[in-house]
VOPA-703305 format. One record per residue (C-alpha): residue in one letter; y negated, z, x negated. Coordinates in steps of 0.1 Angstrom, whole numbers, always signed. Layout:
BEGIN
<atom A, <Y, Z, X>>
...
END
This chain:
BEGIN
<atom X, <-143, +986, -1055>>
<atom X, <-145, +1016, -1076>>
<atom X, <-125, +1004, -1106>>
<atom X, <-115, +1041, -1116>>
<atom X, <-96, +1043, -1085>>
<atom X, <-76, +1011, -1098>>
<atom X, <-61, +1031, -1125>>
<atom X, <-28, +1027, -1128>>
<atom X, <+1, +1048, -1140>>
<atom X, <-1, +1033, -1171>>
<atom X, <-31, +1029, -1194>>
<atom X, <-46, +988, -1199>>
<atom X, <-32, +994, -1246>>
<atom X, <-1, +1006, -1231>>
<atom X, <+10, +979, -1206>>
<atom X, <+1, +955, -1228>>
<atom X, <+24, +971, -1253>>
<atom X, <+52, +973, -1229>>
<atom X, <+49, +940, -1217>>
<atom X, <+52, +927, -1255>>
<atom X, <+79, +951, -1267>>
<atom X, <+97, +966, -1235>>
<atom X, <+90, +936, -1207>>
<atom X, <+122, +941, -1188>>
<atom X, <+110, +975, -1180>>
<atom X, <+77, +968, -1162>>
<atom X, <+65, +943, -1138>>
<atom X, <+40, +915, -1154>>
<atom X, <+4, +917, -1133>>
<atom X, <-12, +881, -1130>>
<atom X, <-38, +878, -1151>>
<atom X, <-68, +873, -1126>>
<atom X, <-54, +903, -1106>>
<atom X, <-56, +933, -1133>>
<atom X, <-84, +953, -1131>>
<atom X, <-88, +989, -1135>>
<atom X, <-113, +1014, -1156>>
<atom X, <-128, +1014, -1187>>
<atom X, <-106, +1023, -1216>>
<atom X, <-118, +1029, -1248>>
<atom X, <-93, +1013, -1274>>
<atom X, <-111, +1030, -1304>>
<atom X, <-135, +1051, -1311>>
<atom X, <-166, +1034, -1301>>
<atom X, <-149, +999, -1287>>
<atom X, <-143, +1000, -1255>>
<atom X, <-123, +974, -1229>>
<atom X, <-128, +968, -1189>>
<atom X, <-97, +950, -1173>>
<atom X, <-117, +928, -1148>>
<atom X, <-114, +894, -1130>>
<atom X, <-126, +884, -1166>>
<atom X, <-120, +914, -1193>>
<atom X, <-152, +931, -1210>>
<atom X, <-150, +942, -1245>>
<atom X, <-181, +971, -1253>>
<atom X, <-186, +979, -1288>>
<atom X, <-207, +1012, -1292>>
<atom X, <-233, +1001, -1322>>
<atom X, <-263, +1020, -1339>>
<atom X, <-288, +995, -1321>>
<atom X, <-268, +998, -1288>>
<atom X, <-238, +984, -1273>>
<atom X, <-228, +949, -1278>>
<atom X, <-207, +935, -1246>>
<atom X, <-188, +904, -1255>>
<atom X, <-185, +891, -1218>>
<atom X, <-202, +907, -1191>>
<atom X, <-184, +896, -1159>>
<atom X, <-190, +875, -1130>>
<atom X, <-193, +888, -1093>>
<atom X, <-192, +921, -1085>>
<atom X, <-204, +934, -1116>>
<atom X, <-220, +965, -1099>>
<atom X, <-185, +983, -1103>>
<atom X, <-183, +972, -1139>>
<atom X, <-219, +986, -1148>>
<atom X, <-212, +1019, -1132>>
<atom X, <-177, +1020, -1164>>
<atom X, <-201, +1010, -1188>>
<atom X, <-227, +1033, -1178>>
<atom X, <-202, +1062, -1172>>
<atom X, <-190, +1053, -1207>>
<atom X, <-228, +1056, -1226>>
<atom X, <-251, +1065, -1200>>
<atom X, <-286, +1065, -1223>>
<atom X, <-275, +1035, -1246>>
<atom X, <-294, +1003, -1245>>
<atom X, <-275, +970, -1243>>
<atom X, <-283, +952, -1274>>
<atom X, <-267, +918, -1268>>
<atom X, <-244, +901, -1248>>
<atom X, <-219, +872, -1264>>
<atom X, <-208, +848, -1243>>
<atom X, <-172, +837, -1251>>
<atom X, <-178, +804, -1228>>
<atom X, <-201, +791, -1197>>
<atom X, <-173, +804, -1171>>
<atom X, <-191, +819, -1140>>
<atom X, <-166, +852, -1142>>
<atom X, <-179, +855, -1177>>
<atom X, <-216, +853, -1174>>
<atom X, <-231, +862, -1139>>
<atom X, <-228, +897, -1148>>
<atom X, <-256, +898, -1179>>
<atom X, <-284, +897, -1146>>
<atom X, <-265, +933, -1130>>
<atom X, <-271, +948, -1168>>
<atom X, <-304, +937, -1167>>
<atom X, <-313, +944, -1136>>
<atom X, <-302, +979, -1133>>
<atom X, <-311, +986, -1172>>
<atom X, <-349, +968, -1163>>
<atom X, <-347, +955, -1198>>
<atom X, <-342, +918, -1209>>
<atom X, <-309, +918, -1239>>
<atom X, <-300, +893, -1261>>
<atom X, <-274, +865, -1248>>
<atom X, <-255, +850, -1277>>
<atom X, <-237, +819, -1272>>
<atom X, <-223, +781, -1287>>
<atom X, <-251, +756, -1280>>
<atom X, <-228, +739, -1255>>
<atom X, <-234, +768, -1231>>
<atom X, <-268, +758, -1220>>
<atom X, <-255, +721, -1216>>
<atom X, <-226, +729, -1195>>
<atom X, <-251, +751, -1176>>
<atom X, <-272, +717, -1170>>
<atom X, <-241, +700, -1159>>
<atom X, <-234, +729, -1134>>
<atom X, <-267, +723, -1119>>
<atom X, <-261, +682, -1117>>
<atom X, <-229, +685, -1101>>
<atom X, <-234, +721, -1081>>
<atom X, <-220, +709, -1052>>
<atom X, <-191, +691, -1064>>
<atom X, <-180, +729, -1079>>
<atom X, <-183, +742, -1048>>
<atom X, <-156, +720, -1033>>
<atom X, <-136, +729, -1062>>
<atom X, <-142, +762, -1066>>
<atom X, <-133, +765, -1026>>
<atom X, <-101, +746, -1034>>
<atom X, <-88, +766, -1064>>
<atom X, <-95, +804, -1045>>
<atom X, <-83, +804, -1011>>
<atom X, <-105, +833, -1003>>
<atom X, <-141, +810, -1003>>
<atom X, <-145, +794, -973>>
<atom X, <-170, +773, -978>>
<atom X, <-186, +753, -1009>>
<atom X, <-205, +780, -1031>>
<atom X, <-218, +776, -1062>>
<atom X, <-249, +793, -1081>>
<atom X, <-282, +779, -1088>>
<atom X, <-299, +796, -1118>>
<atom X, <-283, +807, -1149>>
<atom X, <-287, +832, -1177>>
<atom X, <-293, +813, -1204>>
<atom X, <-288, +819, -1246>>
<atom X, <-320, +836, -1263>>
<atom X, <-298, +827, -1299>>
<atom X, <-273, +798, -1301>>
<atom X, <-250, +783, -1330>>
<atom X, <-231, +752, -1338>>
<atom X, <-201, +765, -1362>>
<atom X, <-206, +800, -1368>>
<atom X, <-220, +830, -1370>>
<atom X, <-221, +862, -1381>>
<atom X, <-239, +894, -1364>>
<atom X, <-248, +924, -1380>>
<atom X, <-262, +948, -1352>>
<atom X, <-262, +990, -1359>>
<atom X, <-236, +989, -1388>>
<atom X, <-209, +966, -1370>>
<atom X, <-204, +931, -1381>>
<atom X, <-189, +907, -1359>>
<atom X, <-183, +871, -1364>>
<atom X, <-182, +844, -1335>>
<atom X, <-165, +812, -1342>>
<atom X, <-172, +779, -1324>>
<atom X, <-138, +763, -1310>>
<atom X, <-128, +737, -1282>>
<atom X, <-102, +747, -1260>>
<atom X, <-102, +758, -1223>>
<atom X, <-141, +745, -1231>>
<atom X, <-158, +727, -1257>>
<atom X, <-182, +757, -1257>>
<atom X, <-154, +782, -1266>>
<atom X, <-161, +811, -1293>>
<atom X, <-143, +837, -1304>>
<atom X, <-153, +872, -1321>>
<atom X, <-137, +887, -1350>>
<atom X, <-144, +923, -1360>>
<atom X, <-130, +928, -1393>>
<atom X, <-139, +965, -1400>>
<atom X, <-115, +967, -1367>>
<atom X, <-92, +945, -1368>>
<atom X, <-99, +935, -1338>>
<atom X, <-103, +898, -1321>>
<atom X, <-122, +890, -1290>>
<atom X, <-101, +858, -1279>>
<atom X, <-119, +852, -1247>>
<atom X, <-101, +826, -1225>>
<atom X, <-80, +808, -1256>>
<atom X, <-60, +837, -1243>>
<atom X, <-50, +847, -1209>>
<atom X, <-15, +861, -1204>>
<atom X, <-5, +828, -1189>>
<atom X, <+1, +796, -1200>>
<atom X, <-30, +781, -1212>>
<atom X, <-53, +769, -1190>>
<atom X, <-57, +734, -1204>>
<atom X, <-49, +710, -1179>>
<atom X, <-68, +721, -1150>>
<atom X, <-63, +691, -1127>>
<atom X, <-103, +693, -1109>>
<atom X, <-124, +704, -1141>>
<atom X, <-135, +691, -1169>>
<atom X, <-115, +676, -1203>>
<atom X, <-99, +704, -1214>>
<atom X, <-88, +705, -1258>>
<atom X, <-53, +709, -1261>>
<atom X, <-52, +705, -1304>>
<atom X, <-84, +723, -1311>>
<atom X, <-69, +754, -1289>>
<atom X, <-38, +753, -1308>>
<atom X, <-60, +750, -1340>>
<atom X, <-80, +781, -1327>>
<atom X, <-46, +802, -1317>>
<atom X, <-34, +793, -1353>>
<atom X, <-73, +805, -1370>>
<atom X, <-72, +836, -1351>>
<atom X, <-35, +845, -1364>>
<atom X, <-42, +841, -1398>>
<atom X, <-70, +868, -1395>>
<atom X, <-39, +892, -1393>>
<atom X, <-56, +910, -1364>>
<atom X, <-44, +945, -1349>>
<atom X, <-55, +946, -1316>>
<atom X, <-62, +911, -1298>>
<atom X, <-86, +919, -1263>>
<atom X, <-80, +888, -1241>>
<atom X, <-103, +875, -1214>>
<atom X, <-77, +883, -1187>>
<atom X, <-48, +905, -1190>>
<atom X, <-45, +938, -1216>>
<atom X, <-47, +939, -1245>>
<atom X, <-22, +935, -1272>>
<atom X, <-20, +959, -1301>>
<atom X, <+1, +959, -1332>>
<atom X, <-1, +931, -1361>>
<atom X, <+36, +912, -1349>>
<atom X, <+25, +916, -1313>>
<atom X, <-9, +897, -1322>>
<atom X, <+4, +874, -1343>>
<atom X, <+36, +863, -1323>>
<atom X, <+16, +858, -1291>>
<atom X, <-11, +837, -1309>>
<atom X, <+17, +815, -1326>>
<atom X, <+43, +814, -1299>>
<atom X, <+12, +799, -1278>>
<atom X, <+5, +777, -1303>>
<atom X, <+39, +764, -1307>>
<atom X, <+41, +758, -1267>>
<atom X, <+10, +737, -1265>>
<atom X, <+19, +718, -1301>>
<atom X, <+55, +703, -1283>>
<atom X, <+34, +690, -1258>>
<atom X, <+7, +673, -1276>>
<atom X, <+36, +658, -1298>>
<atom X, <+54, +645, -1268>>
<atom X, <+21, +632, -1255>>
<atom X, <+10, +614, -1286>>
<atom X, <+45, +600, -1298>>
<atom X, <+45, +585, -1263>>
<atom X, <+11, +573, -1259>>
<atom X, <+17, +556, -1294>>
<atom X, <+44, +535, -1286>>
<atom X, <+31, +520, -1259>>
<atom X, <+38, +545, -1227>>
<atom X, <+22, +547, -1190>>
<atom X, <+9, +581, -1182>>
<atom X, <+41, +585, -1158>>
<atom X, <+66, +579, -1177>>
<atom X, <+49, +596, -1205>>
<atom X, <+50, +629, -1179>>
<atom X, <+84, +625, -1162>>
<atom X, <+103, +621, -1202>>
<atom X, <+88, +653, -1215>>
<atom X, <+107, +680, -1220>>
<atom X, <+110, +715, -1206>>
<atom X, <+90, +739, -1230>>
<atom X, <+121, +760, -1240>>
<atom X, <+128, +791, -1224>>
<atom X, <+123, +813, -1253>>
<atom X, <+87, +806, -1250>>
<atom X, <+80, +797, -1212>>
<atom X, <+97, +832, -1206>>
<atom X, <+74, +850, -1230>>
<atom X, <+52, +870, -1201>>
<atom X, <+19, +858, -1220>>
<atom X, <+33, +819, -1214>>
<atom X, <+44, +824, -1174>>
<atom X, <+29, +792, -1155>>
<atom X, <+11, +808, -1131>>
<atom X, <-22, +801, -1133>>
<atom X, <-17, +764, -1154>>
<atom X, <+13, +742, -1157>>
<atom X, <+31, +724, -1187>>
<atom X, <+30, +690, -1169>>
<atom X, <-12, +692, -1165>>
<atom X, <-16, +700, -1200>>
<atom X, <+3, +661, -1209>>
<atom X, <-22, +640, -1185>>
<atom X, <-48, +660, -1198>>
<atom X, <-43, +649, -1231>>
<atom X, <-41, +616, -1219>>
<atom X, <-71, +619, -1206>>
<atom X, <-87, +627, -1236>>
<atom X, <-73, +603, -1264>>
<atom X, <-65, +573, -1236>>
<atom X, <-91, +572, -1209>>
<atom X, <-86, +576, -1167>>
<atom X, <-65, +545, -1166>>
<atom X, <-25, +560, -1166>>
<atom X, <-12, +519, -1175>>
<atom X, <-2, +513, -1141>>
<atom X, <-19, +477, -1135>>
<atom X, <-15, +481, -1095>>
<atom X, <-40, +514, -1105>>
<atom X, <-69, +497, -1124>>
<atom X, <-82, +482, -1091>>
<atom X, <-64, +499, -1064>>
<atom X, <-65, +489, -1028>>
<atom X, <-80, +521, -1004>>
<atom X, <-57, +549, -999>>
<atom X, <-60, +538, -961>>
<atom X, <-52, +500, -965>>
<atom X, <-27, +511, -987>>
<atom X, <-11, +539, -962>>
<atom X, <-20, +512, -933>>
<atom X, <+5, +490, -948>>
<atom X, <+29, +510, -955>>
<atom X, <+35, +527, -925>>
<atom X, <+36, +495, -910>>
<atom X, <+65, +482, -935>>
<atom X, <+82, +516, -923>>
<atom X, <+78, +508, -887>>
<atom X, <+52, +533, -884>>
<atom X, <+34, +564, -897>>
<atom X, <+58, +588, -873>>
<atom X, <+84, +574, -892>>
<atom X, <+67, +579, -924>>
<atom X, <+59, +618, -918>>
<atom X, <+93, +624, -901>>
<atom X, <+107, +614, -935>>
<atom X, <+84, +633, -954>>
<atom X, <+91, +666, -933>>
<atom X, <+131, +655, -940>>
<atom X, <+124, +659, -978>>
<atom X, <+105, +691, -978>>
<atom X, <+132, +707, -966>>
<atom X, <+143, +725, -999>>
<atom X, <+171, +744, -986>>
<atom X, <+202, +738, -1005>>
<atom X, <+185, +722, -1035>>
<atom X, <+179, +731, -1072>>
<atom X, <+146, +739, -1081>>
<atom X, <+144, +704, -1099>>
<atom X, <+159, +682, -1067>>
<atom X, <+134, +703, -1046>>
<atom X, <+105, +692, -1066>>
<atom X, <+111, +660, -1069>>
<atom X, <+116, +654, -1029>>
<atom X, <+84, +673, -1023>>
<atom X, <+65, +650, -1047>>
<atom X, <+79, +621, -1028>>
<atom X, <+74, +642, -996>>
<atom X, <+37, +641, -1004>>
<atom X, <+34, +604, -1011>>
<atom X, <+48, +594, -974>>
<atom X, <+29, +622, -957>>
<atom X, <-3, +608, -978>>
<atom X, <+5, +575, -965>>
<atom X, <+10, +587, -932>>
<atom X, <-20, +603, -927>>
<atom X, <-46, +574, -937>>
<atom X, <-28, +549, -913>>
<atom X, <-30, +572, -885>>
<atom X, <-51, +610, -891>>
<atom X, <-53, +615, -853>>
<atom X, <-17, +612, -846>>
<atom X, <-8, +650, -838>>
<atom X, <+28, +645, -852>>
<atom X, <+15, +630, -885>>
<atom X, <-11, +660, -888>>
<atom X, <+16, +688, -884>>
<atom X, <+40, +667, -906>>
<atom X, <+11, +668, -934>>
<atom X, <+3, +701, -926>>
<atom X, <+40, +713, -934>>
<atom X, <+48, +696, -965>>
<atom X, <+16, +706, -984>>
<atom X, <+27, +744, -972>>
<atom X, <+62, +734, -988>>
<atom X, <+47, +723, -1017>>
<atom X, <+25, +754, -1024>>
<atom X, <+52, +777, -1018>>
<atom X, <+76, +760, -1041>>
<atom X, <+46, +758, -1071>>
<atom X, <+40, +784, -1097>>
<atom X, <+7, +778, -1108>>
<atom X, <-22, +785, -1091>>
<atom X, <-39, +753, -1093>>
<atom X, <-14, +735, -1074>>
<atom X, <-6, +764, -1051>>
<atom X, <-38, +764, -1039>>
<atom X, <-47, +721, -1036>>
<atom X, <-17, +721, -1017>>
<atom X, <-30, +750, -995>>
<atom X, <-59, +735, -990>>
<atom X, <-48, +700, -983>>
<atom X, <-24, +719, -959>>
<atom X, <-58, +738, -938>>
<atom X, <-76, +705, -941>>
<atom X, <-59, +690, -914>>
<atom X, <-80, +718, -892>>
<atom X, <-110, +703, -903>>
<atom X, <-120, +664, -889>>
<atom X, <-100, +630, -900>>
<atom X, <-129, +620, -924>>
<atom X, <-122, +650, -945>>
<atom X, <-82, +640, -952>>
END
């Protein structure tokens, strides 16, 4: 689409402002969903609200684009190029190896018919390795996690870096200085930009107007301590405008700083849960189900909402890292098949009818606290599970699954588990072998 005819009432500075100061009196976008046209935040720095968020900074050697998008970058080529028609693109700096942040350097280049400079961590070009090794398996998951793919899709070739770094660096391009920090978050390829002469940090995905994707049940170990020690590094720069990779931007030094920190502060109380547990001798399980809530004065914030990650991913990711795959369930170290397993059971039940009538019975949420609800539909999944390994031809078990995994995305917030459960939900359309 035309991204001028996005625009909304409001400028991208001045909902971000709102949202910070004034949230009560506007609506909160999800962060994958605002997009709209170039804005130019000062003279000579421009932002694009896109799938992923472009930040163009207007330099005497050209523009430098930290970012440049993923598909349909056409429609973000045309803002730029409306923006500075004649001006060459200097460089691009990657902020990570994300597909929405790095497809879109080959549109530039294309169109422009001029090879730019790609900046980026040296872990770029090896996640870029790993994507071609396991291009298939992100094709399932990238089919699982957006609704709106239909079948496994996944790119081959990849721009790669012409200039890579380890810790950091600093560029000094037309008169503008800006200076790219290595950190291990969402990615362990993660850098950040700071332009000092203004003021201005380039966060990339570290932050997203949503609580921090760093438990993301079907990708890669996610760094839940070195993104709370980025948050904390980017707050002490004492930044005045902060231009995420999703969402608008947020301007003013207390707005900055208090979204950085209050971030930080969400993701600290559950790596202290995690590791407190973990030490004295935990399972994974029990280490998830004592947690508790992140307190409302921070889950409430609009940049913390769980709507695209969740609290409770975030704790077995962390277990992941600093305790290895096995969650200290000994039944789970050598398990039997998930069909011998669900054979059995249904067969103690007196049945896998019986099994996925019961698991319908407990996705029923109506009169039920959010809390009771959840807990039923987690249990609600384990008997349908069961259910549909002993028998995934039985037409009563199918529907049966088919409605509890539509209860279950319904009743979850964040996108990751809105969208398993959807698809576990269509699967049943698909044949027995794929449930």
């Amino acid at each position: 689409a035309d991204l001028d005819e996005l625009a909304g009432p409001r400028s991208a500075v001045t909902v971000g402002r709102m949202l910070m100061e004034r949230p009560t009196e506007i609506e909160c976008p999800h962060p994958m969903r605002f997009y709209g046209p170039l804005e130019e935040v000062q003279p000579g720095l421009a932002f694009v609200p896109f799938f992923a968020n472009v930040t163009v900074l207007e330099t005497g050697e050209g523009l430098v684009l930290v970012d440049c998008g993923g598909a349909g970058t056409q429609a973000l080529y045309k803002q730029v190029r409306k923006w500075r028609p004649n001006a060459p693109i200097h460089t691009v700096i990657y902020t990570h190896g994300h597909l929405d942040h790095v497809l879109g350097v080959k549109t530039f280049e294309k169109e422009d018919k001029r090879r730019t400079r790609v900046v980026a961590h040296v872990n770029v070009r090896r996640r870029f390795n790993r994507y071609r090794l396991t291009r298939g398996y992100n094709g399932h998951i990238n089919m699982r996690q957006f609704p709106h793919v239909t079948k496994p899709s996944w790119p081959a070739n990849w721009r790669e870096p012409d200039l890579e770094y380890e810790n950091n660096l600093v560029l000094s391009i037309g008169g503008e200085e800006l200076h790219l920090f290595h950190a291990v978050g969402e990615t362990d390829d993660g850098t950040w930009v700071w332009i000092p002469e203004r003021s201005t940090i380039c966060s990339g995905d570290l932050f997203i107007w949503a609580f921090p994707n760093c438990g993301n049940p079907q990708k890669v170990q996610r760094y839940a301590q070195g993104w709370i020690d980025a948050l904390l590094a980017m707050a002490a720069k004492k930044a005045a405008v902060l231009l995420p990779g999703h969402g608008p931007p947020i301007t003013g030094l207390r707005n900055v700083e208090r979204a950085l920190k209050q971030t930080a502060a969400a993701l600290q109380l559950l790596v202290s849960h995690t590791v407190e547990k973990m030490n004295a001798g935990w399972r994974l399980q029990d280490v998830v189900d004592s947690c508790p809530p992140v307190p409302a004065h921070l889950l409430n914030q609009p940049f913390l909402r769980p709507v695209y990650d969740e609290p409770e991913f975030v704790v077995r990711n962390c277990w992941r890292l600093w305790g290895g795959w096995w969650d200290g369930n000994p039944a789970h170290l050598h398990p039997a098949s998930d069909e011998a397993l669900g054979t059995e059971v249904a067969t103690l039940a007196g049945g896998a009818t019986v099994l996925a009538k019961r698991a319908t019975q407990l996705a029923n949420s109506s009169d039920k606290s959010w809390g009771q609800a959840k807990a039923d539909l987690a249990l609600a999944g384990h008997l349908a599970e069961f259910a549909i390994k002993a028998e995934p031809d039985n037409a009563a078990v199918r529907l049966a699954y088919r409605a509890v995994n539509e209860a279950r995305s319904r009743h979850a917030t964040s996108l990751m588990a809105t969208n398993i459960y959807g698809h576990a939900a269509r699967s049943v359309d698909g044949p027995a072998a794929r449930l």
